[in-house]
C-alpha positions in Angstrom: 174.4 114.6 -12.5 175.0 116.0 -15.8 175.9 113.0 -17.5 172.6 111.4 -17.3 171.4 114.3 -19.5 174.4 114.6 -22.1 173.1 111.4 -23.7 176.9 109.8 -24.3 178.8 107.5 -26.4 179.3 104.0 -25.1 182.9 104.9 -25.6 182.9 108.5 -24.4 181.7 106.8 -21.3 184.2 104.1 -21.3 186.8 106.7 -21.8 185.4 109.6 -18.8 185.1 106.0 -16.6 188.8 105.4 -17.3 189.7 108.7 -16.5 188.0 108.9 -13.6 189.2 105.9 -11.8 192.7 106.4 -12.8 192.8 109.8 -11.0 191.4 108.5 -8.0 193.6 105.7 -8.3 196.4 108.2 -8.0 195.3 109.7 -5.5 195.1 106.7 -3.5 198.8 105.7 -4.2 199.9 108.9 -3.3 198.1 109.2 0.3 198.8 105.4 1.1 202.2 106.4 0.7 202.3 109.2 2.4 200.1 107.5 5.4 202.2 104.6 5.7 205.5 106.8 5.9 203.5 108.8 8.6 202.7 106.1 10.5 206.0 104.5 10.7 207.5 107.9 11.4 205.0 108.3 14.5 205.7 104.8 15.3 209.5 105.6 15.8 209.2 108.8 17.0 205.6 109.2 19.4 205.3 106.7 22.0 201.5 107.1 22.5 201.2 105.8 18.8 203.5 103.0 19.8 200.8 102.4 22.3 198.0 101.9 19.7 197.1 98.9 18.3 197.4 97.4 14.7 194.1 97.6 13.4 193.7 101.0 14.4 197.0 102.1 12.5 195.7 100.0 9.4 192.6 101.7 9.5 193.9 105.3 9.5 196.3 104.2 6.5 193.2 102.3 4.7 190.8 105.7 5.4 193.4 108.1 4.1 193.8 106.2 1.1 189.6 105.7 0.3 189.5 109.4 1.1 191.7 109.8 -1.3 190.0 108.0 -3.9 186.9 109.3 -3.7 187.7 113.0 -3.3 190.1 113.1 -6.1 187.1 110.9 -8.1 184.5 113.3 -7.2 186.6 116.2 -8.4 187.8 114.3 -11.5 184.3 113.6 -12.6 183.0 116.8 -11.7 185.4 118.5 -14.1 185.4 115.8 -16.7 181.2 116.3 -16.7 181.3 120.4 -17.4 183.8 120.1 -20.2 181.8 117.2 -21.7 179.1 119.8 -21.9 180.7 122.5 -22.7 182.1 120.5 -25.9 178.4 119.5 -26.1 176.6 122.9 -25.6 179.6 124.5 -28.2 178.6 121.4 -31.1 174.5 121.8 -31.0 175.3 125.9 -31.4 175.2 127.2 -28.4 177.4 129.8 -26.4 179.7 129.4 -23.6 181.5 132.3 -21.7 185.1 132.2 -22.1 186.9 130.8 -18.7 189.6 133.7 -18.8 186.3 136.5 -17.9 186.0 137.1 -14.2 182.8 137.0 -13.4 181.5 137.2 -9.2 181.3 133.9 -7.6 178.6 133.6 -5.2 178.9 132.1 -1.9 176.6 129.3 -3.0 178.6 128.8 -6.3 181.9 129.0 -3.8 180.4 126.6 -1.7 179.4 123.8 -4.3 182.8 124.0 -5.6 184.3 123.0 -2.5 182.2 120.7 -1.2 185.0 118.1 -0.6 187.2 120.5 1.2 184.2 122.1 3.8 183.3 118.6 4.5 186.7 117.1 5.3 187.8 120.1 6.9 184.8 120.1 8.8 185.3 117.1 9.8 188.8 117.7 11.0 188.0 121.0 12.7 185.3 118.2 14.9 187.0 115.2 15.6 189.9 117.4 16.7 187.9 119.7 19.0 185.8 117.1 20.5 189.0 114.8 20.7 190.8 117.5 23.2 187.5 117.9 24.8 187.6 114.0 25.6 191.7 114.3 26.5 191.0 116.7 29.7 188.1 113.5 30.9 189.8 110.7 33.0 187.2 108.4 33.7 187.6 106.8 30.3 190.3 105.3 28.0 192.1 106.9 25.3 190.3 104.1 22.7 187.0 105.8 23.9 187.8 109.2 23.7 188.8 108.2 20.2 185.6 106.5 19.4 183.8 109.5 20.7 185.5 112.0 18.8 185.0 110.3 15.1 181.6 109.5 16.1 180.9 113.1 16.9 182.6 114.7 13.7 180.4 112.1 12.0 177.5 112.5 13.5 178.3 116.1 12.1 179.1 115.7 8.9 175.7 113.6 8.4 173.8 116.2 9.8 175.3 118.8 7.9 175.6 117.1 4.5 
C-alpha cells in the first residue's frame, strides 16, 4: 500500500477513512436495493426461485451487497491513495505528468487497474459455466449443483488470485 509510506496526518487519515467507508457504504445501499427488488421480482415471476429456500435468497441479497462494499472500497481507496501522493510528490518538489497526456497502458498496468472487474467477472464467467455443466447431471439435486458451481468459481478465483 501507499499509504503506509506517505507518512499521514492523524486527520488526513480520519478523513481518507471517512471517505472510504462512505463510498462503500453506497455502494452497499445501492446493490441491496437493487438485489432485494431482484429477488422479489424472480420470486413473482420464476417459479424455480419460488422453489428455493430463504436463506439462500438472503444470502445472495447479503453477498451482492458485501460485494458491493468492498469493491467500491477498494476502488475508493485506491484512488483516494494516488491523489494523496500526487498532492504529496507535487509539495516536496517533485513532478507529476499531467492526467490529460495519453501515454500507452500496458497490459499489466490494464490489468492492475481492473483487478475487481477480472476477478468478479471471472468468477461469473465460472460459476455460470460449471453451473450449466451441473444442470445437464440428473443424479443430483439442484442445491448441489449449486454448491458445486460456487465452490468451483472459487476454487478458481483462489487459485488465480
Amino acid at each position: 500500500m501507499i499509504l503506509k509510506n506517505l507518512q499521514m496526518k492523524p486527520e488526513e487519515e480520519k478523513e481518507l477513512h471517512e471517505y472510504v467507508m462512505l463510498q462503500g457504504a453506497k455502494a452497499g445501499v445501492v446493490a441491496g436495493l437493487l438485489s432485494t427488488a431482484a429477488s422479489f421480482y424472480a420470486q413473482k415471476t420464476f417459479p424455480m426461485y419460488r422453489r428455493i429456500q430463504f436463506p439462500f435468497k438472503a444470502l445472495l441479497v447479503v453477498s451482492s451487497i458485501t460485494g458491493a462494499f468492498f469493491t467500491m472500497a477498494d476502488v475508493s481507496i485506491t484512488k483516494a491513495e494516488r491523489s494523496l501522493a500526487e498532492r504529496k510528490i507535487i509539495e516536496r518538489g517533485g513532478f507529476v505528468a499531467p492526467k490529460n497526456q495519453e501515454s500507452p497502458i500496458s497490459l499489466k498496468h490494464w490489468i492492475l487497474d481492473n483487478k475487481n472487474h477480472i476477478v468478479g467477472f471471472g468468477w461469473l464467467a465460472v460459476a455460470g459455466g460449471t453451473l450449466l455443466y451441473q444442470w445437464k447431471r440428473k443424479d443430483i439435486s439442484r442445491a448441489q449443483k449449486i454448491i458445486n458451481a460456487r465452490l468451483s468459481s472459487q476454487g478458481n478465483v483462489c487459485l488465480n488470485s
